[in-house]
C-alpha positions as CSV (number, residue, x, y, z in Angstrom):
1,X,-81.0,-40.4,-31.5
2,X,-84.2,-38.3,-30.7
3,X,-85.2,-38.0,-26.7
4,X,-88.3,-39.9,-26.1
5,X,-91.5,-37.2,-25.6
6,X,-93.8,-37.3,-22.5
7,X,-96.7,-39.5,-24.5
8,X,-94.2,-42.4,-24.4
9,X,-92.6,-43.6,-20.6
10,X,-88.8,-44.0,-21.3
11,X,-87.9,-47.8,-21.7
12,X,-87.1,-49.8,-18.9
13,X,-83.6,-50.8,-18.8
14,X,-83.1,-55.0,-19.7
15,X,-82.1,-56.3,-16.1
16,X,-84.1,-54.2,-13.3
17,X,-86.7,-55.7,-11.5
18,X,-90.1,-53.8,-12.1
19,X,-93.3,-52.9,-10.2
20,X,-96.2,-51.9,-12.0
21,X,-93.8,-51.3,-14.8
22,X,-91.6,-49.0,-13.0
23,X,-88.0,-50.0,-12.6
24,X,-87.6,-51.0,-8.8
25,X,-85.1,-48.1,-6.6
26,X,-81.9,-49.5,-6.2
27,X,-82.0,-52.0,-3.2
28,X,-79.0,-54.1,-1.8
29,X,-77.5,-56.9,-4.0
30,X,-78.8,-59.4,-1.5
31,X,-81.8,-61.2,-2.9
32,X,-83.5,-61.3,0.5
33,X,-82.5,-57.5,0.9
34,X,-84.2,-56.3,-2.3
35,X,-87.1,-58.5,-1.2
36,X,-87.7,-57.2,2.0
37,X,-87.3,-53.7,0.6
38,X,-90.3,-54.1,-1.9
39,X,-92.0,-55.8,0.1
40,X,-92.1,-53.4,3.2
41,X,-92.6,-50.5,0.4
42,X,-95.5,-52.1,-1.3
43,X,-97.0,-52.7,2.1
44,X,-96.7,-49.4,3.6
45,X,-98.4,-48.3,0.3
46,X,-101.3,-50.0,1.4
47,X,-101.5,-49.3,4.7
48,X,-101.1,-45.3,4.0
49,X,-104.7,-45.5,2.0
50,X,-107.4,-45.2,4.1
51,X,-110.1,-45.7,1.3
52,X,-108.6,-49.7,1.2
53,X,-109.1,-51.0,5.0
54,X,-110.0,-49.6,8.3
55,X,-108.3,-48.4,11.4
56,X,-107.2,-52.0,12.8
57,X,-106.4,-53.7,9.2
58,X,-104.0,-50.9,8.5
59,X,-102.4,-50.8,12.0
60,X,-101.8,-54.4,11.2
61,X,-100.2,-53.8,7.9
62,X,-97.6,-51.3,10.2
63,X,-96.8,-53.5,12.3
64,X,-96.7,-56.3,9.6
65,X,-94.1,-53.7,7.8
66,X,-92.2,-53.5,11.4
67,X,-91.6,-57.1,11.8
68,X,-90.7,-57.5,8.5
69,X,-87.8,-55.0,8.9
70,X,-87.0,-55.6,12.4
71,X,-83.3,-57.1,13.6
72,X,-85.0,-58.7,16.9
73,X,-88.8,-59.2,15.7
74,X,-89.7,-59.6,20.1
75,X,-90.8,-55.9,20.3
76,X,-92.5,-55.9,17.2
77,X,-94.4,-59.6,18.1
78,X,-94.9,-58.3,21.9
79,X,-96.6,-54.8,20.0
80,X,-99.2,-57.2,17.8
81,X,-100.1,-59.3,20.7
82,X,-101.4,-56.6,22.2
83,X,-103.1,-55.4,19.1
84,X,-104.2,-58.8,18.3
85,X,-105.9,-59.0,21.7
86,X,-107.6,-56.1,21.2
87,X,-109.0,-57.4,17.6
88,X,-110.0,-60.4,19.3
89,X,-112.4,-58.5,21.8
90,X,-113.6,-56.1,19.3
91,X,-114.6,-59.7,17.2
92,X,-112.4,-58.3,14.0
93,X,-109.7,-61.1,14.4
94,X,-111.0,-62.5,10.9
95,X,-111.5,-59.2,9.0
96,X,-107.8,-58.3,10.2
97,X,-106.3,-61.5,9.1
98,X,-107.9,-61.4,5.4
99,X,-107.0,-58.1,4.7
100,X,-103.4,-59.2,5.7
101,X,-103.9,-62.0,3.4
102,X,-105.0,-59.8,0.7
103,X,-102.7,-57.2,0.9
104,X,-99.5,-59.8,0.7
105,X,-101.2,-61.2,-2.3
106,X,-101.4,-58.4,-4.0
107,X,-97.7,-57.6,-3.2
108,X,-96.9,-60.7,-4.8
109,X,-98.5,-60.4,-7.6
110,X,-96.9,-56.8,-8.5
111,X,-93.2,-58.1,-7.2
112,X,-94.3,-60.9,-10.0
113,X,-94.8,-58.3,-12.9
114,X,-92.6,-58.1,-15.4
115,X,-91.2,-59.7,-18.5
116,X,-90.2,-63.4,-19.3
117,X,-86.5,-62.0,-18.8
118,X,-86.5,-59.7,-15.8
119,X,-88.5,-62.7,-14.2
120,X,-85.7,-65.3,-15.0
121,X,-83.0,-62.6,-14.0
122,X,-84.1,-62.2,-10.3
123,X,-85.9,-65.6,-9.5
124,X,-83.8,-65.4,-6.6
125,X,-85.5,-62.0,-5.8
126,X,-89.2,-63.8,-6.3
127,X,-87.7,-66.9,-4.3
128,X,-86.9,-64.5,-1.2
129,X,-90.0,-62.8,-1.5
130,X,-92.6,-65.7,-1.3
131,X,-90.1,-67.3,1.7
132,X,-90.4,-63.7,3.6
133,X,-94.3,-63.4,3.3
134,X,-94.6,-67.0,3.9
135,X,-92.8,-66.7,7.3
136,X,-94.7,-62.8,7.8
137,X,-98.0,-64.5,7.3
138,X,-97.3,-67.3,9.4
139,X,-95.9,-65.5,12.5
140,X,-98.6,-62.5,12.1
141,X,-101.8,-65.2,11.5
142,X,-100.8,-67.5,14.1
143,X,-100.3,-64.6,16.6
144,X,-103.9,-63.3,15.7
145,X,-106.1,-66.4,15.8
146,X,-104.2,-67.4,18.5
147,X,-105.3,-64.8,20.4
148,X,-108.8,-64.7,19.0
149,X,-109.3,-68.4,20.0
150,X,-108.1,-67.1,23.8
151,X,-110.5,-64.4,23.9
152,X,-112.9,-67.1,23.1
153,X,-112.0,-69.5,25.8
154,X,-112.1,-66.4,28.4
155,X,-115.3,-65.9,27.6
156,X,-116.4,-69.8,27.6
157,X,-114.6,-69.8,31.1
158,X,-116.3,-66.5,31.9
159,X,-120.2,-67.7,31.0
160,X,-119.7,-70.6,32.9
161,X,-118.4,-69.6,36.1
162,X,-121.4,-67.2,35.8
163,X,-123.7,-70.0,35.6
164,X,-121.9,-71.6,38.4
165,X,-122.0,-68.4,40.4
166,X,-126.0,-68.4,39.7
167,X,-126.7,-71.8,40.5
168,X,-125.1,-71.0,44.2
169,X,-127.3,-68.3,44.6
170,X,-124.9,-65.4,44.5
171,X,-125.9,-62.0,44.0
172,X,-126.3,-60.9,39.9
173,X,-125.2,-57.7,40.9
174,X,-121.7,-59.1,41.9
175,X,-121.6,-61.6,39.1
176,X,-122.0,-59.4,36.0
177,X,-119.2,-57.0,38.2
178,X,-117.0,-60.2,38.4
179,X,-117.4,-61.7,34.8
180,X,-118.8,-58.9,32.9
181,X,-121.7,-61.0,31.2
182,X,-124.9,-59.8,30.9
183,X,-127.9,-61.4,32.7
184,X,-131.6,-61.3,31.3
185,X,-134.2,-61.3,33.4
186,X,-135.9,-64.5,32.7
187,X,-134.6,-67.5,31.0
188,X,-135.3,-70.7,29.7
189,X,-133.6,-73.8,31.1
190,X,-132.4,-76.4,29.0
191,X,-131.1,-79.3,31.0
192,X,-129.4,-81.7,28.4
193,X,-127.9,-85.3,27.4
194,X,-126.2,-86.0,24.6
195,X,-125.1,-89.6,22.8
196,X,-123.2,-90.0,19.5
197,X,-125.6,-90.3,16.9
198,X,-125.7,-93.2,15.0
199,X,-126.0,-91.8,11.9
200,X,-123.1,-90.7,11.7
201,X,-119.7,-92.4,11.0
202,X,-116.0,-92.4,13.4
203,X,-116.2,-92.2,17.1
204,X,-114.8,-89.0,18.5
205,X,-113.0,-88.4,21.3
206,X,-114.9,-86.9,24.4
207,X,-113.0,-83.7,24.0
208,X,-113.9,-83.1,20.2
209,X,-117.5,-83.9,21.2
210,X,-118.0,-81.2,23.7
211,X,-116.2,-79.0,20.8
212,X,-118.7,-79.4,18.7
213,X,-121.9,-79.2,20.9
214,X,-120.3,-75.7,22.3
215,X,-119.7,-74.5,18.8
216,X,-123.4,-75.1,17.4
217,X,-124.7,-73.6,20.5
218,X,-122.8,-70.1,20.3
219,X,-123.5,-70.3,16.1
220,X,-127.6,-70.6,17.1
221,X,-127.4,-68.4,20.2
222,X,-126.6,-64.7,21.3
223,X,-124.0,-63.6,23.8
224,X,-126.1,-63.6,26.7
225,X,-126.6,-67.5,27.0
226,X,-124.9,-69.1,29.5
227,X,-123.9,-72.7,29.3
228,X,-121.7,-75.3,31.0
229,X,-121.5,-78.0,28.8
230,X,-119.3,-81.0,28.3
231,X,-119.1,-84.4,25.7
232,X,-122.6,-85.9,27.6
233,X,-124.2,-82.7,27.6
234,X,-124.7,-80.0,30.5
235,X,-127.2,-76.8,31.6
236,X,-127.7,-74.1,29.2
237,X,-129.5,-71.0,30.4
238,X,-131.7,-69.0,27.2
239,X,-132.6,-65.4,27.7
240,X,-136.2,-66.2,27.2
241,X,-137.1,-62.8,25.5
242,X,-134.1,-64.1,22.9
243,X,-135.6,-67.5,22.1
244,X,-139.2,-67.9,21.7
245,X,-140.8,-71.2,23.4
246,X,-142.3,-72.3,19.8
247,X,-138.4,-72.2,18.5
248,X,-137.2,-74.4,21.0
249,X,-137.3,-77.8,19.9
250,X,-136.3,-76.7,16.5
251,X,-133.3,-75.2,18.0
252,X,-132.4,-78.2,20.0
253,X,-132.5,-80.5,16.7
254,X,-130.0,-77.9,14.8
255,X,-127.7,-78.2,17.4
256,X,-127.8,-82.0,17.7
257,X,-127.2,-82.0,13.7
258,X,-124.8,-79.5,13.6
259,X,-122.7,-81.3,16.2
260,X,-123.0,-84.9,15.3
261,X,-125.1,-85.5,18.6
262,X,-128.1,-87.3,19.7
263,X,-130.1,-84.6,22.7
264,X,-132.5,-85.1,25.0
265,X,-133.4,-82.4,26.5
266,X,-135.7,-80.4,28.9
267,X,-137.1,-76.9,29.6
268,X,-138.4,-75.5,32.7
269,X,-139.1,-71.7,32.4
270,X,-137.8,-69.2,34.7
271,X,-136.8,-65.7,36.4
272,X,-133.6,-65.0,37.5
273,X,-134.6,-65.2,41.5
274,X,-135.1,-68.8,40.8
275,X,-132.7,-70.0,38.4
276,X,-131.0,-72.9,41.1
277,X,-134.5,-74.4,41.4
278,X,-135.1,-74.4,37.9
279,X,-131.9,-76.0,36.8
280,X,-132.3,-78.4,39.5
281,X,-136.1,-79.5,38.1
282,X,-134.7,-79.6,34.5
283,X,-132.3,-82.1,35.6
284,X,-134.8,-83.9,37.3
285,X,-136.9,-84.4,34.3
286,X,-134.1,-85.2,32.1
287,X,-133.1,-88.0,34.3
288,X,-137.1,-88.9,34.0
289,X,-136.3,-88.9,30.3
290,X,-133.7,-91.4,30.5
291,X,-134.9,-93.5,32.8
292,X,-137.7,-94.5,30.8
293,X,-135.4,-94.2,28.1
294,X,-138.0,-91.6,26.1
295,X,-137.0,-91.2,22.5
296,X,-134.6,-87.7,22.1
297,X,-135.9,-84.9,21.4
298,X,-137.5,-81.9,23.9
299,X,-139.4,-82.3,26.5
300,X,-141.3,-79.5,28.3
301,X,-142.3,-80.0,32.4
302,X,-146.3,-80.2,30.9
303,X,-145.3,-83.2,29.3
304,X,-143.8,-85.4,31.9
305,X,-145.7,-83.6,34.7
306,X,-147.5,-87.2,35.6
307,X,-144.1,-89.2,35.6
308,X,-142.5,-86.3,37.5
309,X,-145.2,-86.4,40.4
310,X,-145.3,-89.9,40.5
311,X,-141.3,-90.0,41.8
312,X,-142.3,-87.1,44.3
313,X,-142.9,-88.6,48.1
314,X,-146.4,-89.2,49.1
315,X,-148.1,-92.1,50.5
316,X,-149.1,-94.0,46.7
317,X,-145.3,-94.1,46.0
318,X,-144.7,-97.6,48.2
319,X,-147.8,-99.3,46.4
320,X,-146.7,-98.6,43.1
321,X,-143.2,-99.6,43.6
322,X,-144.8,-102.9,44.7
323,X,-146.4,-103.7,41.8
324,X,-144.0,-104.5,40.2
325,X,-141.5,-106.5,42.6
326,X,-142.7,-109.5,41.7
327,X,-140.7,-108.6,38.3
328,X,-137.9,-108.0,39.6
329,X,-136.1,-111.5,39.4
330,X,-137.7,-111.6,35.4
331,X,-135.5,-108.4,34.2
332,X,-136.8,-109.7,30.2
333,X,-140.2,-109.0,31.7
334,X,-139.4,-105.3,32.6
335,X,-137.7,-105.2,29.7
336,X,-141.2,-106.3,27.5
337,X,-143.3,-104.3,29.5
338,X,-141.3,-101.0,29.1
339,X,-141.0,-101.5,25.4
340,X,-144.2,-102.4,25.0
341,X,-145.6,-99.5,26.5
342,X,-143.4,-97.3,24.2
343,X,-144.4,-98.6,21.3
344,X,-148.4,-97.6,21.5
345,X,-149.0,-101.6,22.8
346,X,-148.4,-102.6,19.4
347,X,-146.9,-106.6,19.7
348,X,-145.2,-106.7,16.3
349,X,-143.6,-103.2,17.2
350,X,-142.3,-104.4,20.5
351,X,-141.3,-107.7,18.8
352,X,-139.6,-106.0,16.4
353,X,-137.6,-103.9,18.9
354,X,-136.5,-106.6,20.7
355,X,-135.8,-108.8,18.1
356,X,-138.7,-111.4,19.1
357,X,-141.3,-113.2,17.7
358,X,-144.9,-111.5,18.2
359,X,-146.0,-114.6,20.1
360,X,-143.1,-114.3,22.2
361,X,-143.9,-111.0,23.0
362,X,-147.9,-112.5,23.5
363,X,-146.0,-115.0,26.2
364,X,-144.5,-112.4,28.4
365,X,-147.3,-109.7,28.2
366,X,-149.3,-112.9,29.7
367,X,-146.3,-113.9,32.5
368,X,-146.6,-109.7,33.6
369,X,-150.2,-110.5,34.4
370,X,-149.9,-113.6,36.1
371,X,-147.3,-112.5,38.7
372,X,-148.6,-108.8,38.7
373,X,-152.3,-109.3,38.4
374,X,-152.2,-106.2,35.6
375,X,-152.6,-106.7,32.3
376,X,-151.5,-104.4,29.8
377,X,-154.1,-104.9,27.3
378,X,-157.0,-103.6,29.9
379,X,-156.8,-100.0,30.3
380,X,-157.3,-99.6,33.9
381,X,-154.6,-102.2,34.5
382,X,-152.3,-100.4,31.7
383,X,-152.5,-97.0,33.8
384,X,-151.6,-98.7,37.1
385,X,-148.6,-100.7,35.4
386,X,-147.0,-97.5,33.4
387,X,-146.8,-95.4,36.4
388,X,-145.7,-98.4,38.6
389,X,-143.3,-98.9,35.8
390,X,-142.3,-95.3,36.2
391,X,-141.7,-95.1,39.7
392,X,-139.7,-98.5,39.7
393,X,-137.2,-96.6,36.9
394,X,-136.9,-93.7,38.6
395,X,-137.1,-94.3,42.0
396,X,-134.2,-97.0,43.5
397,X,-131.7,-94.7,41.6
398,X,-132.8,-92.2,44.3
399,X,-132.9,-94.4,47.3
């Protein structure tokens, strides 16, 4: 029989497992042997080319290769923690993770190769390979998102305890030495409230609320914003030279879509120095807002700067809180007159609200003015009864 010449590979003996149709070395009768063997070799492969992944993906394919081979896998799961950590704060948790993934799929699909035969003579091989790099994948992915979703929170825990620290009034110099974030010199201050929207279906926990509202924020925002936030909303600070005024309210509706919530929210403008005050007037106006239950949406210190003076002290704020006492034993009055007001004094609008009759609504509009003395068809009379209106909303929750 003639020897075969070098234009024709030698054929592969019936029996032996083949990569890339190469007969595999010899490896350990052990099913789970020869697997881990091919495995680790295939994935070493990869990781030795530097034209297929960076620095981090192929130090993960190493230490993937380590685990894989290791008697006591602590050492080897102790060394990838700290590698994973480092991922996580150099954000390439994800990039590491799918190259892993991609790698082990293409090791599977060369261990796969071969003919109908050699695949029916070491299904036992294939068997122990898919159970190894289901158990590689799980112990290496789980250790690396796991850490990237830490990273995360330290940084969530870090931005607010930053805002907390600025709030108080402490120096910025000592918090961006303390928590490492980076603080702009001017921001705006979002002061917000958040309700379920009713658009959408199930009722979420408070927890998976808050989720949600943090994750659209971060999506929409840079690294420099600093929030506390929780399921009914919370104080966001915006570096101001990050997120232009005219983008605001458009910003504010993404995240309320994005996270399933209705907002309300307001925005006082600010520099650094005088942050405290300005979180404390945006909270002010947002309890304005729902006071006199506004629609949501945002609103800006310009547009609520009558309702806002109107609940400071001064010597008006007695008679306008009298104006409307007489109402206060008739709470379906106040409850007319507020609505009313909010729907542009149109009766079938209000009616419709309230689920009345326009002539009903007619009724009490006339009942306001005969224990008030205001009507709120005269326009005179209509300005004294919407601020008295706001000052009795705003002012005996402040009593």
């Amino acid at each position: 029989m003639s020897e075969p010449t070098t234009d024709h590979p030698a054929r592969r003996p019936q029996g032996v497992l083949a990569v890339e149709d190469r007969p595999a070395p010899a490896a350990p009768a052990d099913a789970r042997d020869t697997a881990r063997a091919m495995i680790g070799r295939l994935l070493a492969r990869v990781a030795a080319d530097a034209t297929r992944a960076g620095d981090a993906e192929r130090h993960c394919l190493r230490l993937a290769v380590e685990i894989l081979h290791a008697s006591s896998s602590h050492d080897c799961t102790t060394r990838l923690e700290d590698a994973a950590r480092t991922w996580a704060r150099d954000g390439l948790s994800i990039d590491v993770v799918n190259a892993l993934h991609a790698a082990v799929q293409e090791v599977l699909n060369r261990i796969g190769q071969g003919d109908a035969t050699t695949a029916h003579r070491h299904y036992d091989v294939v068997v122990a390979a898919a159970t190894l790099v289901g158990d590689l994948l799980d112990t290496m992915s789980t250790t690396i998102i796991g850490a990237c979703v830490r990273q995360f929170d330290r940084a969530e825990d870090d931005h607010e305890a930053a805002l907390s620290a600025l709030l108080e009034g402490q120096p910025v110099s000592e918090i961006v030495a303390r928590y490492g974030v980076t603080i702009a010199e001017r921001y705006r201050v979002l002061a917000l409230a958040t309700q379920p929207d009713r658009h959408c279906d199930g009722d979420d926990g408070k927890d998976i609320r808050a989720q949600r509202l943090r994750h659209a924020l971060a999506e929409r925002t840079g690294g420099a914003t600093l929030s506390t936030l929780s399921a009914t909303g919370g104080t966001v600070l915006l570096p101001a030279a990050e997120v232009a005024a005219t983008g605001l309210e458009h910003l504010v509706a993404e995240i309320g879509r994005a996270a399933h919530l209705s907002i309300a929210a307001t925005v006082v403008e600010a520099s650094i120095t005088d942050i405290a005050d300005a979180a404390e007037r945006a909270h002010e106006l947002l309890d304005i807002v729902q006071r006199l239950e506004l629609p949501c949406g945002l609103y800006g210190f310009d547009e609520l700067a009558l309702e806002y003076q109107l609940t400071r002290p001064g010597p008006a704020l007695a008679h306008l809180r009298a104006l409307l006492a007489p109402l206060d034993g008739h709470p379906e009055l106040l409850a007319t007159l507020r609505c009313h007001i909010a729907a542009g004094l149109n009766r079938r609008r209000t009616g419709k609200t309230l689920n009345l009759h326009p002539n009903t609504v007619d009724y009490r509009l006339r009942r306001i003015a005969e224990l008030t003395g205001f009507h709120a068809h005269r326009y005179p009379d209509l300005w004294y009864l919407r601020s008295a209106l706001v000052v009795h909303s705003v002012r005996p929750h402040r009593d």
